[in-house]
N, C-alpha and C positions, 0 to 999 in steps of 0.2 A: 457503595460507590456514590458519591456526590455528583450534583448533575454537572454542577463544572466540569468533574472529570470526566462526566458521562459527553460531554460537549467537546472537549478538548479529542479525547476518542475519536470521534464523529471525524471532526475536521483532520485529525491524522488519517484514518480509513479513506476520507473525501480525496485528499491530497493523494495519496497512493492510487487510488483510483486515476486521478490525471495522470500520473506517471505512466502507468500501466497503460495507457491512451495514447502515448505519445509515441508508441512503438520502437523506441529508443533500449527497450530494455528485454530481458530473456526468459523473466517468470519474474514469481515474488522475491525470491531473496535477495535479486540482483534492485528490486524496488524498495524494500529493506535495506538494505545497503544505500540509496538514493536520499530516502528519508532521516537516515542519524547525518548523513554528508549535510542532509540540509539542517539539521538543529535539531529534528524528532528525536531524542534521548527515548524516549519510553516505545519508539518504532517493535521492537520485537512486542513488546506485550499487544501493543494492538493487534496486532496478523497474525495474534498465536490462533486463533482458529482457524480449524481445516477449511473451513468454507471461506473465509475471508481471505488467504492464500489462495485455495483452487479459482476463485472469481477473479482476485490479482491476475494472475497466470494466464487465466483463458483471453483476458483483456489486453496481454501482452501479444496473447497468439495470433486473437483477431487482428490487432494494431498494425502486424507487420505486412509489409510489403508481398503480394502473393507473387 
């Protein structure tokens, strides 16, 4: 991987990270789904690891309204 893509990555993860913050959303896939809405075409290969979904997700859980 080239660092560009390794940068471009970064900032897809970073972004889904705000999403997932926003408490707008219900775990990863529903922020995956957010992400190609917004233009991230390559969205599923970033979040393909299990950790980078479970950390999505738990960011969702915290986020919302208790």
């Amino acid at each position: 991987m080239m660092h560009g893509d390794d940068a471009r990555l970064q900032a897809l993860r970073a972004r889904a990270y705000q999403l997932a913050e926003t408490g707008r959303f219900d775990g990863a896939h529903a922020v995956e789904q957010a992400l190609v809405a917004e233009g991230w075409a390559n969205a599923a290969a970033a979040l393909q690891s299990s950790y980078t979904r479970k950390a999505i997700s738990e960011r969702c859980l915290a986020a919302k309204p208790h």
